[in-house]
N, C-alpha and C positions, 0 to 999 in steps of 0.2 A: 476335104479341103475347106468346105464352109465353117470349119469347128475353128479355124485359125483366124477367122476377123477380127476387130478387133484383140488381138495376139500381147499388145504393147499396156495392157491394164493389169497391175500390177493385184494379187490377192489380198482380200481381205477377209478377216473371220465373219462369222454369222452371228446377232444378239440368238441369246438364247428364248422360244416362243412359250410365251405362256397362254391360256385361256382363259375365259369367261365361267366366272360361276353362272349358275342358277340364280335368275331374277328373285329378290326378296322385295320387304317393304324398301329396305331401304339398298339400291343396286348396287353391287361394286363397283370398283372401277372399269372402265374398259380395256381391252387389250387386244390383241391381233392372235385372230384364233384362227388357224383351218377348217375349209370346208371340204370334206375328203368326197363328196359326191356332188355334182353341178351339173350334170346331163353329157352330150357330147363332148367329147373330150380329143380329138383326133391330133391335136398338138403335143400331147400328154403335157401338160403343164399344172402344177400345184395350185391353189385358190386358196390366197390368206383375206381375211377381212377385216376390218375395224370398224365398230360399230356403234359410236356415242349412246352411252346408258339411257335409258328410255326412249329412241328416236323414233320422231311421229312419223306419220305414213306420208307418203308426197313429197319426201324430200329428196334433194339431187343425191349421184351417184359418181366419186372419182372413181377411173381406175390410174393407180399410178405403175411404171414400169421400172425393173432397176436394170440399172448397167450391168457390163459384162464382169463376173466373177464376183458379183452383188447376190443379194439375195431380197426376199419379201419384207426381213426382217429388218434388214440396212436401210432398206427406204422407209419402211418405220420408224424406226430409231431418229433418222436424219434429216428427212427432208421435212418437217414441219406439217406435214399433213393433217395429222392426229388429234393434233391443237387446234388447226382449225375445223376440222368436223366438230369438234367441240363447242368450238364458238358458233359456229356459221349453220351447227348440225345438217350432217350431211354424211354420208358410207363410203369408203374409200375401201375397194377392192386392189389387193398389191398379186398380180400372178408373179410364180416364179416361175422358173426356169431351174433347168436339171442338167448336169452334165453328162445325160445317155444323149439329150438332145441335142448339145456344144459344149466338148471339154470346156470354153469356158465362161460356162451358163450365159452364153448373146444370146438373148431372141435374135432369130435368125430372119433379119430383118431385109435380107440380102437375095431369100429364095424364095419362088412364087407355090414353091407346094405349104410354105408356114405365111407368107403374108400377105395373100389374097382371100376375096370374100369367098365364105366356106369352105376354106382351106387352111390343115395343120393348126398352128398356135393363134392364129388370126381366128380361126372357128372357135377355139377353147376359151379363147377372152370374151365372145359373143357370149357365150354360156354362160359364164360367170355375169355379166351382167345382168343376162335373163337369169341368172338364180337369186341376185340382189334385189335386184326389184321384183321377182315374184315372193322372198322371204320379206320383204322389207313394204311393201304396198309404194316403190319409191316412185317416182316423177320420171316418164319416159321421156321427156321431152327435155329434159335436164340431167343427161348422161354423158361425161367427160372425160376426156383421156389425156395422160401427161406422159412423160419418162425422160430418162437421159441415157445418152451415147447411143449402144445397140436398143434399148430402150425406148431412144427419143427416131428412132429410127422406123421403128414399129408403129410407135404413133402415128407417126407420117400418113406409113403403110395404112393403118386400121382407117381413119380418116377419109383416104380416099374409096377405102372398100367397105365403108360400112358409113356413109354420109345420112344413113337414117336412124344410125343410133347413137352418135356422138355430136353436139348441139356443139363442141369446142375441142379446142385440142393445147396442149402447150410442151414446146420442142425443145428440149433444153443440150443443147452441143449434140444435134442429132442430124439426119439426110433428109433430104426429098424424097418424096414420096416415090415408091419406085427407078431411085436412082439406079441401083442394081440388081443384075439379077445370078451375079456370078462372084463367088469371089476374090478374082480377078477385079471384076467390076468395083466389087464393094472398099477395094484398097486404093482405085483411084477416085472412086467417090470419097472417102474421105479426106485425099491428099488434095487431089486436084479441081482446076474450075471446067466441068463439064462443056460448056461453049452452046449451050440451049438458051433457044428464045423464053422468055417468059409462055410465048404460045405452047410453044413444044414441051416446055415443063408442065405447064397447063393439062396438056393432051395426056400424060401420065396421071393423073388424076383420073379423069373426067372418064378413060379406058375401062378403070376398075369396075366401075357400077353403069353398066351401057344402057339407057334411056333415062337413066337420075334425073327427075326433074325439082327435084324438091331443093331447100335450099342447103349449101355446103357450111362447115362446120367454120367455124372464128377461131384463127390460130393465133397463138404467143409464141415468139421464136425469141430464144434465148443464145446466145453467144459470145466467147470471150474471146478478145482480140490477140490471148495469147496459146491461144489452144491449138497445140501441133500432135493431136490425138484425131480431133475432126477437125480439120483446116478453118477461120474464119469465112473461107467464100462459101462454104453451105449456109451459112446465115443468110448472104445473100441472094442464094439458089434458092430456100425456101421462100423469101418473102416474094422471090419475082414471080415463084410457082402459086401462092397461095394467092396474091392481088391478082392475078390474070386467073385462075377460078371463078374468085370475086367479079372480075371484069373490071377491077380497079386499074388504075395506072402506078406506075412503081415511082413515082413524086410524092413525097409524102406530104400530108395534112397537117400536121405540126408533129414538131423536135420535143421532147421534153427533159431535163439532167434530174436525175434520181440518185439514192446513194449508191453508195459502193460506186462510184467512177463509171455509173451506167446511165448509157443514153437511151431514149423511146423512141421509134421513131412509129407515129403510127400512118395508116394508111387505111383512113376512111375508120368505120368504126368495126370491123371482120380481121384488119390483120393488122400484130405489133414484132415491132423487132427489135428485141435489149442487148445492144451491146455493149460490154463489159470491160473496159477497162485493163488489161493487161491480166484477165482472169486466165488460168490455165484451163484444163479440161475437168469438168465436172458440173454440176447442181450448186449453185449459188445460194447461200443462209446466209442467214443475219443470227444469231444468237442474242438472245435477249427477252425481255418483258415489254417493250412497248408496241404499243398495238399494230405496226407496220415488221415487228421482228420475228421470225421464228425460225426453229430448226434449229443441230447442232453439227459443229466440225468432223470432219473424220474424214475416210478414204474415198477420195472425191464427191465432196461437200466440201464446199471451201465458202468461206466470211465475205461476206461484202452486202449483199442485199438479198434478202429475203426472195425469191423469185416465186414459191407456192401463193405468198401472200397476194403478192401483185397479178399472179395467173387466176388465185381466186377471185379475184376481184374482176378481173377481166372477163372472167367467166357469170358474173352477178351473183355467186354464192355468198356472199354477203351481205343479199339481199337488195344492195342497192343495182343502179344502173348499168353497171357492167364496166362503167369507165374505170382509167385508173384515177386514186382517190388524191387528194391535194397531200401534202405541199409539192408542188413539182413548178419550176419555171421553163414559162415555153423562150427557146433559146433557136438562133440557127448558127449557132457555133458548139462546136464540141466542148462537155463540162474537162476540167483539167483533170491529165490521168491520176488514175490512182493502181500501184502494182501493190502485189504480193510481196515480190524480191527483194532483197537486202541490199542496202544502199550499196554504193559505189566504194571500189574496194575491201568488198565481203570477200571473203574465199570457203565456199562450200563443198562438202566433202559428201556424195550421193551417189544414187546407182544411176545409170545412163535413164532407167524410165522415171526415176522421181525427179532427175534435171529438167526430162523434156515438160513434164506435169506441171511445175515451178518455174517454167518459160526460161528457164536458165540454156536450152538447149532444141533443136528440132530431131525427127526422126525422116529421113528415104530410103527407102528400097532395105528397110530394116535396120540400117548402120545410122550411128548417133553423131551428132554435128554440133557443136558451142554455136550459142546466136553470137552474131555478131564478127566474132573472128573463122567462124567455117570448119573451125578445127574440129578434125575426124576424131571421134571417140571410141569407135569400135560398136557390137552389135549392141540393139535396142533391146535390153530386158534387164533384170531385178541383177541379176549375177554380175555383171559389170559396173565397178563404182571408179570412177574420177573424182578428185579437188578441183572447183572452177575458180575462178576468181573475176570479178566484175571490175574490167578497168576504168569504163566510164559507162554512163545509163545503158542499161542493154546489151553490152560488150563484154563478151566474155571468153575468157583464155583459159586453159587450160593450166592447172598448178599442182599439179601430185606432189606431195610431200612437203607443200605450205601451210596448207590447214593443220 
């Protein structure tokens, strides 16, 4: 039953991996190589790496996570990472995931035998780190963990079971940390608002690693206000969970409007919350050359704002302070939205999961629903396609045979 979470994430192909030469005088480029040995491995998970050509010893360590039916190579490819180890030089470790261990490949972010401390795939990512920094001479103290959906999920997880070896975290359309432990559980953790205090969120932390006294990890929570894959109230659920770690209060310190139609909200300087604008479910890029842009589009990675940039930066792998960097205006009003969708009046012709992805549509109890007009679409996957049509902003009806 755990192989079925996340169920509603549609397939995509894998880039094909290439390696690393042999160092010369003059290096080649880099690329995203396998490491087919890392020590403990009780999660069975793959170990890809990227490794900027020449990288000095002391330097920080991502691991990044990919979504369900993603691979090592997708978040390679996509989320901008790459580029910035480049710039910022720093190793970015990508674990995959296999489909012996979730037809479809979720870290299984859901069960306490993979993501609890020395335990399953939560154990194997430990490793991979100590294999990073024991090849690389890197900076223990500057070891970071990112991912999205089942991904950002794990992070969560890792986070609170491993608060001595991730310095930060960043959650991109992902749970609280031990939201679930069933999957059962983990299908109304995504839908639904749990009804926990900040404390009681809290205490799901703080359980993992019993007598932790040292300090807990600086989270970026990432979230789009159109995403009916993980609900918007997990954005909320982690930031209440992570300032009450903190022992912040959940009033924020200041607003900030960013591009792509995303607001900052931080709280204190340990925990941020980007919500996005009418983004569907995915990792958020900016594509481009300027120095706030990276990463490229594809099967959830979607345009609007770079989100590795601003997590590095949050993280100080940029070298500077760890803030986020200007131009930003601090506001206590919401910046005006900015969606994905096709003006008013479009009629789009898709499968019920690419409606729900492009906020044209929600998913419950599996069956597909139009925003706005409620209209029943039939079940939630790739095999069922409807024409919608947007009567007015957000509003949407059903039109087979108009498109």
């Amino acid at each position: 039953m755990r192989k079925l979470a996340f169920a509603g994430l549609a397939a995509i192909t894998a880039a094909v991996l290439t390696t690393v030469g042999v160092a010369a005088a003059d290096p080649p480029a880099a690329s995203l190589v396998q490491v087919s040995s890392f020590g403990a491995n009780p999660g069975a998970l793959a170990m890809y790496t990227y490794t900027p050509s020449g990288l000095e010893t002391g330097r920080p360590v991502v691991v990044a996570l990919h979504g369900c039916t993603q691979s090592a190579s997708d978040y390679y490819a996509h989320s901008g990472w790459p580029a910035l180890a480049d710039r910022w030089r720093f190793e970015v470790v990508f674990p995959q995931q296999s489909t012996a261990n979730n037809s479809l490949k979720c870290f299984n972010w859901f069960d306490t035998a993979d993501d609890t401390r020395g335990n399953g795939e939560a154990a194997s990512v430990k490793s991979m780190v100590d294999k990073a920094v024991g090849d690389h001479g890197s900076d223990r103290s500057r070891v970071f963990v990112t991912g999205l959906s089942a991904g950002a999920g794990m992070t969560a997880d890792l986070l609170a079971a491993y608060p001595d070896v991730f310095a930060g975290g960043g959650i991109n359309a992902g749970l609280p940390a031990q939201c679930a432990t069933s999957i059962t559980q983990a299908t109304s953790c995504q839908q639904n608002n749990q009804n926990l205090t900040p404390a009681q969120w809290a205490s799901r932390v703080t359980a993992q690693y019993p007598g932790y006294g040292g300090p807990w990890p600086r989270v970026a929570i990432w979230q789009g206000t159109g995403d009916y894959t993980v609900y918007p109230v997990n954005g909320t659920e982690l930031r209440d969970q992570w300032t009450a770690v903190h022992g912040l209060s959940q009033t924020p310190t200041s607003t900030q409007s960013l591009p792509g139609g995303t607001t900052l909200t931080n709280y204190g300087d340990k925990v941020q919350l980007y919500s996005i604008a009418g983004m569907g479910h995915g990792t958020a890029v900016d594509p481009g050359t300027g120095t706030t842009q990276c990463g490229s589009t594809g099967a959830y990675f979607l345009a609007g704002i770079c989100s590795s940039y601003y997590t590095g930066v949050f993280f100080g792998l940029d070298k500077g302070s760890g803030t986020t960097p200007p131009p930003t205006t601090t506001t206590t009003t919401p910046p005006t939205t900015t969606t994905t969708t096709p003006p008013p009046g479009t009629c789009v012709s898709a499968s019920n999961y690419a409606h729900t992805q492009a906020g044209r549509a929600h998913q419950s109890g599996g069956q597909t629903y139009a925003n706005g007009s409620n209209q029943a679409m039939g079940l939630w996957n790739t095999f069922t396609t409807h024409a919608l049509r947007e009567t007015s902003t957000g509003y949407w009806v059903l039109a087979d045979g108009q498109c």
